[in-house]
N, CA and C of each residue as an Amber inpcrd file, in Angstrom:
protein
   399
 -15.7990000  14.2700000 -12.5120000 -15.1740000  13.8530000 -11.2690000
 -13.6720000  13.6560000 -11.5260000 -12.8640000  14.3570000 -10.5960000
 -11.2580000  14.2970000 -10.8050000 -11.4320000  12.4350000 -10.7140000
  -9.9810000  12.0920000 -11.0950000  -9.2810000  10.6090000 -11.3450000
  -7.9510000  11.0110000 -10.3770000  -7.8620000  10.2900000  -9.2780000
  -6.6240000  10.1150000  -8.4440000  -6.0190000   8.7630000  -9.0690000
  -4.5960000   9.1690000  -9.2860000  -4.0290000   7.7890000  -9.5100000
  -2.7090000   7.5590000  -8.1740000  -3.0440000   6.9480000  -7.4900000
  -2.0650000   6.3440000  -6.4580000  -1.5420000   4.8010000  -6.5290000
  -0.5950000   4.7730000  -5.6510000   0.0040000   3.5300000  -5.8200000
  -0.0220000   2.8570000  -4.8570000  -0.0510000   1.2690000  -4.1770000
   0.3920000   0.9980000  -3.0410000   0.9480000  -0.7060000  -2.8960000
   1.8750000  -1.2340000  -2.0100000   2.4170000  -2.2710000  -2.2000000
   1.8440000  -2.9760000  -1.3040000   1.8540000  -4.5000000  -1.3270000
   1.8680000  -5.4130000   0.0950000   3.4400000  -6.0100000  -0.1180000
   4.3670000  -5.5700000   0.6780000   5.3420000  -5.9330000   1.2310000
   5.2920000  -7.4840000   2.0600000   5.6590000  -8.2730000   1.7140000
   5.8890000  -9.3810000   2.0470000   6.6960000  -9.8990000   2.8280000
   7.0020000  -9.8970000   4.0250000   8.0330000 -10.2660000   4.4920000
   8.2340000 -12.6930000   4.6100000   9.4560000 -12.9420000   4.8250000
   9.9400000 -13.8490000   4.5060000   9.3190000 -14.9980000   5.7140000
   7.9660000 -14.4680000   6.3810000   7.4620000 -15.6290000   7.3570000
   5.7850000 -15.2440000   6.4260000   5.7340000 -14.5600000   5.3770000
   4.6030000 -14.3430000   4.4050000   3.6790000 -13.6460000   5.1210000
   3.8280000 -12.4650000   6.1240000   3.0580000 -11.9420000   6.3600000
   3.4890000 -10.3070000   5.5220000   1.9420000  -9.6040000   5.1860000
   1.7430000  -8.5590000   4.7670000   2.0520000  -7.4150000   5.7400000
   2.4510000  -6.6360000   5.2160000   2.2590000  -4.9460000   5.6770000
   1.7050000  -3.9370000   5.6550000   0.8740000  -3.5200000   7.1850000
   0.4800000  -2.0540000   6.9080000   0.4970000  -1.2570000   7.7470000
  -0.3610000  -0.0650000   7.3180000  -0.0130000   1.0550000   7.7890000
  -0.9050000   1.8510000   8.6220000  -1.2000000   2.3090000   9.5990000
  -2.1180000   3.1760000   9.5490000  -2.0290000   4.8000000   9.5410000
  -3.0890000   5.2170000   9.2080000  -3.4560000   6.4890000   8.5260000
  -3.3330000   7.1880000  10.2910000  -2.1810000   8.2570000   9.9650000
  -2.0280000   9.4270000  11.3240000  -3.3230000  10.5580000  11.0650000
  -3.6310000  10.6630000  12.5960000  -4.2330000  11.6140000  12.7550000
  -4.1780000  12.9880000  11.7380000  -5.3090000  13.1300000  11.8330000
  -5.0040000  14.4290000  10.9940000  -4.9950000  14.7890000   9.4030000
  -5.0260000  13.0940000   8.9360000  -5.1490000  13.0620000   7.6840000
  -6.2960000  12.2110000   7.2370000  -7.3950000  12.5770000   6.3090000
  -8.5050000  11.6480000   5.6460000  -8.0830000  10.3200000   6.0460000
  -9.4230000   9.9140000   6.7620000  -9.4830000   8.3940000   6.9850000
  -8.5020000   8.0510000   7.9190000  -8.4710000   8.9730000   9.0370000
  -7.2470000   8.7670000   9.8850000  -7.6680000   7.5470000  10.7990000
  -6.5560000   6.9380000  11.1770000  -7.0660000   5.8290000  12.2620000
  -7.0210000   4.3190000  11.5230000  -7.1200000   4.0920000  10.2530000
  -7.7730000   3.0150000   9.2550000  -6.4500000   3.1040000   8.7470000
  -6.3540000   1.4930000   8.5280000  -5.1790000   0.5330000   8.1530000
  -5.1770000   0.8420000   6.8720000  -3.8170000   0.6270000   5.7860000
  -3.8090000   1.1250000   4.6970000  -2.5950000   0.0860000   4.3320000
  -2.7710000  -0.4570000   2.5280000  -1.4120000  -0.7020000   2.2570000
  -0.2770000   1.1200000   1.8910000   0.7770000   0.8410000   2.3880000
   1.9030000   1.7420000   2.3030000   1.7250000   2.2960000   0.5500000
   1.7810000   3.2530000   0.1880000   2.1140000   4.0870000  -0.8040000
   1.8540000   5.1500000  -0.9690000   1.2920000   5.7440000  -1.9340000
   1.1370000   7.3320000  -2.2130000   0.5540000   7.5810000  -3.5010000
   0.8090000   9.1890000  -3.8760000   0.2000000   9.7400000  -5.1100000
   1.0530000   9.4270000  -6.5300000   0.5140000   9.6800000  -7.2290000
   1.4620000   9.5100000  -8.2780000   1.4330000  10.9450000  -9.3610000
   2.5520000  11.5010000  -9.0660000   3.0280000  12.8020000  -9.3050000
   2.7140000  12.6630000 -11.0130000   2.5920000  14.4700000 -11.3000000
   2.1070000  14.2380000 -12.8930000   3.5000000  13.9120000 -13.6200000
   3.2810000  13.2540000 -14.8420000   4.0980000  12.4940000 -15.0760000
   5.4440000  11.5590000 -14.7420000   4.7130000  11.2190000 -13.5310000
   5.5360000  10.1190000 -13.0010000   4.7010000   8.6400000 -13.2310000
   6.0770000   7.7760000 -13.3400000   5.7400000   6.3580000 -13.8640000
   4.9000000   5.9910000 -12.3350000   4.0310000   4.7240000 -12.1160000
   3.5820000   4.0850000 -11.1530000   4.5000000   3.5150000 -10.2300000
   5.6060000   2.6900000 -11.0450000   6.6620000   2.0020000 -10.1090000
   7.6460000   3.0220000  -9.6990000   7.8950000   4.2450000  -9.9380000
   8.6150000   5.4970000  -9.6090000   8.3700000   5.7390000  -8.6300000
   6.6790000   6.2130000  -8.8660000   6.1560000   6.5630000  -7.3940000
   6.1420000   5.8850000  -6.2100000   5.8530000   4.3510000  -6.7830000
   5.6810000   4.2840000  -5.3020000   7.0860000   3.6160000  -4.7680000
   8.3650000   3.3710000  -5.6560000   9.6220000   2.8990000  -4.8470000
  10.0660000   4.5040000  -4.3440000   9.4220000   5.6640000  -4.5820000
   9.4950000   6.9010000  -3.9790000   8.8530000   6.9940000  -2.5950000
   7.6120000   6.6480000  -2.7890000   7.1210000   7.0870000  -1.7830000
   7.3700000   5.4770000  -0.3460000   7.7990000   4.5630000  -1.0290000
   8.4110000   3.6910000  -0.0270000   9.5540000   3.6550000   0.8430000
  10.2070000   4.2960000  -0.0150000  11.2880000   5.3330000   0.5710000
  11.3410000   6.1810000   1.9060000  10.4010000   7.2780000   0.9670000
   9.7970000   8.4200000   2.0930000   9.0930000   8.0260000   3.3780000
   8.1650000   7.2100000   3.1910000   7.5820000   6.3310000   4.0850000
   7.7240000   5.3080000   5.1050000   8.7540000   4.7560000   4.4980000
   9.3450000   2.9230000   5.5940000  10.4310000   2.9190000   5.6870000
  11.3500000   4.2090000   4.7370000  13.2490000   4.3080000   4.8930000
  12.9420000   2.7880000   4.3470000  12.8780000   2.3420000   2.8270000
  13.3180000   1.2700000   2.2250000  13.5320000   1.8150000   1.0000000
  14.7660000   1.1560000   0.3280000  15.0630000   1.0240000  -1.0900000
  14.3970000  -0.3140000  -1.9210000  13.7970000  -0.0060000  -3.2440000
  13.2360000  -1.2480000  -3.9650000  13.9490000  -0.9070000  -5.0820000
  14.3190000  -1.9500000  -5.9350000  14.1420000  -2.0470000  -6.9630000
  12.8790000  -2.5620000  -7.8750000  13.1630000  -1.8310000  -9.0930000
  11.9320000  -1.9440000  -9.8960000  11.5250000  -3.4290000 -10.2020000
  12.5450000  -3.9130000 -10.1760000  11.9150000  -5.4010000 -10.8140000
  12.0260000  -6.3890000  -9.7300000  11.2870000  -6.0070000  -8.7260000
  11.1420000  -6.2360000  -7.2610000   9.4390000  -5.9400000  -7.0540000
   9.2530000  -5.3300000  -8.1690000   7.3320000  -5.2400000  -7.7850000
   6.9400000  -5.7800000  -8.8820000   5.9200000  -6.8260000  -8.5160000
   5.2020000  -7.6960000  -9.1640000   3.5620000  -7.0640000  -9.1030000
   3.2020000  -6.4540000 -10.3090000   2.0690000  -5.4550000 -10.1650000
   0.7640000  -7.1890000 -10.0470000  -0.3930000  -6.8250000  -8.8360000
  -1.2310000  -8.1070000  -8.4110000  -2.0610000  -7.5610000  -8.8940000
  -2.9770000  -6.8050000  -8.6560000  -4.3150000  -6.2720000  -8.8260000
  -4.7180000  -4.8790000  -8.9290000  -5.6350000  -4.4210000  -8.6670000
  -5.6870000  -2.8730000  -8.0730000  -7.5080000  -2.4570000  -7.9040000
  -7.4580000  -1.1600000  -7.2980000  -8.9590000  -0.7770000  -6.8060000
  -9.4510000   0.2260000  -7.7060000 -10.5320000   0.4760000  -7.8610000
 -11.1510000   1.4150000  -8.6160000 -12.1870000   1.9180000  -7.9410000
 -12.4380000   2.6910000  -7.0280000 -13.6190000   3.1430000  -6.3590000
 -13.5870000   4.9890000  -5.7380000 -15.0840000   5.1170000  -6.2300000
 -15.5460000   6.4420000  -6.4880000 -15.5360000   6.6300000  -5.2590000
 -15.1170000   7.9600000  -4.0430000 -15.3440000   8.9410000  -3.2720000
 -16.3730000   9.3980000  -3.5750000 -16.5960000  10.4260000  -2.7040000
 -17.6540000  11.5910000  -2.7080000 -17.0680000  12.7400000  -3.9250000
 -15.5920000  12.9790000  -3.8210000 -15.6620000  14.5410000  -4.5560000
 -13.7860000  13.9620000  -5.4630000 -13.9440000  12.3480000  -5.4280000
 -12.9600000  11.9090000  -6.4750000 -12.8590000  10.9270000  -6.8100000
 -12.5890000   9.8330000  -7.8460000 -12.4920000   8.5190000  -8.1470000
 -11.1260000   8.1540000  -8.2980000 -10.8960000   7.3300000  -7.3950000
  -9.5220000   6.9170000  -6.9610000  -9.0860000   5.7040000  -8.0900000
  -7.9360000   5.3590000  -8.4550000  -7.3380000   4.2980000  -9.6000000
  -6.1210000   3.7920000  -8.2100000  -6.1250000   2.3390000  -7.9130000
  -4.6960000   1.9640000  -6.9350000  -4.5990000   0.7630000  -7.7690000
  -3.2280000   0.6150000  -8.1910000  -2.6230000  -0.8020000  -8.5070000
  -1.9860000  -1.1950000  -7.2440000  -2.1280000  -2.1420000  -7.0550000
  -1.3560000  -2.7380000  -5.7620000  -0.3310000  -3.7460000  -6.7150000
   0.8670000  -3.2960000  -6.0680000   2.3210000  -4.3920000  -6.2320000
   2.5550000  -5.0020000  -4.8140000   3.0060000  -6.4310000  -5.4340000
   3.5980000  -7.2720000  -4.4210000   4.8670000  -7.2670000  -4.0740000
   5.7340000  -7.0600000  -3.3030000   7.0450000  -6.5510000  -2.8800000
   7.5660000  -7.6120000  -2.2510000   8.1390000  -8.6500000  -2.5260000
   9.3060000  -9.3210000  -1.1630000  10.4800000  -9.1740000  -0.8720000
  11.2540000  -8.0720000  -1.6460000  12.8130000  -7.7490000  -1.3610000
  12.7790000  -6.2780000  -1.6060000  13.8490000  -5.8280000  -0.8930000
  13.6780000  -4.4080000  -0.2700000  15.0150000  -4.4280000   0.6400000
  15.8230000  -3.5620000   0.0360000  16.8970000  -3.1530000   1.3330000
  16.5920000  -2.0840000   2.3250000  16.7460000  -2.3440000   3.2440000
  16.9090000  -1.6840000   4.8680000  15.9430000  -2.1430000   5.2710000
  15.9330000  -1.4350000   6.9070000  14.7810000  -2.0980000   7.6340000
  13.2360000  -1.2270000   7.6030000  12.3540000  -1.6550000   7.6350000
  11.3550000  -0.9060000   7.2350000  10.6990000  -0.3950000   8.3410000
  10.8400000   0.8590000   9.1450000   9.9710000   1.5860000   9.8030000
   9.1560000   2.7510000   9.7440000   8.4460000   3.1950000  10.4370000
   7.3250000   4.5720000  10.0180000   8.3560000   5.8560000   9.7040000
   8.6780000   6.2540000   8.9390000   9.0990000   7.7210000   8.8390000
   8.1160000   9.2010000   9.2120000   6.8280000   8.5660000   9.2850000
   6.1450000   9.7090000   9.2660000   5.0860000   9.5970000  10.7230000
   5.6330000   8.4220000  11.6990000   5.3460000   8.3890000  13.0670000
   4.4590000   7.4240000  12.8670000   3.8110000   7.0130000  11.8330000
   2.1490000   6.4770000  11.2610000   2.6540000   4.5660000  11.8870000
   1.8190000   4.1940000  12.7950000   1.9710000   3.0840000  13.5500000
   2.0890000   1.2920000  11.9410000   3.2210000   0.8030000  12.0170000
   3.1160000  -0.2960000  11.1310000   2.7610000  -1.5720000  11.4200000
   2.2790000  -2.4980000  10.8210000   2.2070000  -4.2130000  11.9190000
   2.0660000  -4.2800000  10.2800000   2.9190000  -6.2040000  11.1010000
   2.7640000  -7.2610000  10.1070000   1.6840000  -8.5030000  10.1690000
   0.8800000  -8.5740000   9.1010000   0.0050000  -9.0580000   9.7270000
  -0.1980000 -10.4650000   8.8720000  -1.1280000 -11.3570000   8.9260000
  -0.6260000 -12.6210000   8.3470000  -1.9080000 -12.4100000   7.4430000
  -1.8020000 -12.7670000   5.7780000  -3.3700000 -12.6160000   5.0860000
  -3.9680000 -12.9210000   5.7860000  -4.3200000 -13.9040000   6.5660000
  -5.9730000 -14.1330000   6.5750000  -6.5660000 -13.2810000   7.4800000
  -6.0290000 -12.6450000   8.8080000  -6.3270000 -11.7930000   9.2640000
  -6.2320000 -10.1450000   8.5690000  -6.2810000 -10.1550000   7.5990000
  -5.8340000  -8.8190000   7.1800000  -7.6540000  -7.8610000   7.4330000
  -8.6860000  -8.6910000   7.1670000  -9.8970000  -8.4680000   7.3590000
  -9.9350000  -8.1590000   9.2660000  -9.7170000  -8.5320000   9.9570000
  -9.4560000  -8.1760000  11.2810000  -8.9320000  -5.9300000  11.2910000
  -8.5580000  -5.7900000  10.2990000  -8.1710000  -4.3430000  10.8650000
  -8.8690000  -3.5450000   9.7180000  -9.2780000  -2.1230000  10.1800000
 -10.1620000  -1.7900000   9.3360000  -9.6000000  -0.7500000   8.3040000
 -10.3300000  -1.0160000   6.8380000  -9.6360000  -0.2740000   6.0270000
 -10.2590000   0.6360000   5.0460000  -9.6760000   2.1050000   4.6080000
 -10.2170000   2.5790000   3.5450000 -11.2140000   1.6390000   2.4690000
 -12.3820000   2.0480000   2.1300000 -13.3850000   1.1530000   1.2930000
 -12.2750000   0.9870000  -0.1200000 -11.4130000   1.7520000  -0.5870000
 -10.2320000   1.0690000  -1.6860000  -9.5510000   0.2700000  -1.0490000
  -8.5710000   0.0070000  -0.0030000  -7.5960000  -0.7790000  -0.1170000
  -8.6800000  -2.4060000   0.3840000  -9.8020000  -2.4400000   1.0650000
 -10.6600000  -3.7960000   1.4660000 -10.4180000  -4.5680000   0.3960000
 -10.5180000  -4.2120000  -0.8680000 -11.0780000  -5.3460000  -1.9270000
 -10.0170000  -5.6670000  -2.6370000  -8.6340000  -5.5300000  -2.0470000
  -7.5280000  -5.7970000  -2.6360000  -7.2110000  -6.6690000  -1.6800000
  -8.0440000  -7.5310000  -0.7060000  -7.4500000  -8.7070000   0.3730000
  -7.1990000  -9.7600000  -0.4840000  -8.6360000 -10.3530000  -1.2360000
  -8.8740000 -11.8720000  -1.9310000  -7.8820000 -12.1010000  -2.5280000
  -7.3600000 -10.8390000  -3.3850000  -6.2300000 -11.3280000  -4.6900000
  -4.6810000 -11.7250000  -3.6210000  -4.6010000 -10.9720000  -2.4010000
  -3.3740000 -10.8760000  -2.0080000  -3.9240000 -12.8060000  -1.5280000
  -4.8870000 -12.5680000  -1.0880000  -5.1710000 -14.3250000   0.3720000
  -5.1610000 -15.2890000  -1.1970000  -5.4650000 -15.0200000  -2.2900000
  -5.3090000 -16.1550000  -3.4900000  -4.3650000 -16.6680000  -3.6160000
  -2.6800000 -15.0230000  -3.8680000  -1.7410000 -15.3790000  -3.8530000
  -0.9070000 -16.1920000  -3.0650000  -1.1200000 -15.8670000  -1.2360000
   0.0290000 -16.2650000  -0.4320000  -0.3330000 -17.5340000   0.4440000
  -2.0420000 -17.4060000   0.2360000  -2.2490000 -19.0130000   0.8430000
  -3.1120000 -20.5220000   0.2450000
C-alpha cells in the first residue's frame, strides 16, 4: 500500500479559534471540512511544505519557527495510507483567505466536532481541545 505523507496546520487566530477549510467540489471528499495543507513533495522537508502550501492556499506567509508540530494522523484509505502531522500556527503575515475559492470559517475547538471531517483530520480534535482549552 502506497504511504502519502501530507501536512496540515490549525491556525490559531488571537480570540483562539481554529481554522478550516472545506474540500471544493470536484476533489476527493469534497464538501468535508479539513485542516488547511497539502502534499509533501519528494524530497521536501514537512515544514517547507506546508508554509508552501499555506501560501498557495490562504495567501499567508509563515515562518518556520512559527509551527509548533502537536500531533498527527495515521489512517489507512482504501487504495493508500495517509501519514499527517498537524502544526499549530498562531503568527502568520497577511490576511488569510481561500485562494482556491474552497469556503474558510473560524471555528472555536469545542465545536470543531459540529462540522464534518475526512476520517484523518477527526482524530486530530482532542490534542488541539487539550491544547487551547
Amino acid at each position: 500500500m502506497k504511504l502519502l505523507l501530507v501536512v496540515a496546520a490549525a491556525l490559531i487566530d488571537t480570540d483562539g479559534r481554529v481554522l478550516i477549510a472545506r474540500r471544493p467540489a470536484g476533489k476527493p471528499l469534497a464538501g468535508l471540512w479539513e485542516f488547511p495543507g497539502g502534499k509533501v513533495d519528494p524530497g521536501e522537508r514537512p515544514e517547507t511544505a506546508l508554509i508552501r502550501e499555506l501560501a498557495e492556499e490562504l495567501g499567508v506567509e509563515v515562518d518556520e519557527a512559527c509551527l509548533a508540530p502537536l500531533t498527527f494522523a495515521s489512517h489507512a484509505y482504501e487504495d493508500f495510507h495517509l501519514l499527517m502531522p498537524l502544526y499549530v500556527c498562531r503568527r502568520w503575515r497577511g490576511i488569510v483567505h481561500g485562494r482556491d475559492a474552497q469556503a474558510l470559517k473560524w471555528v472555536r475547538p469545542q465545536n470543531l466536532r459540529d462540522y464534518p471531517m475526512p476520517p484523518a483530520d477527526a482524530p486530530l480534535i482532542p490534542a488541539l481541545l487539550d491544547l487551547l482549552e
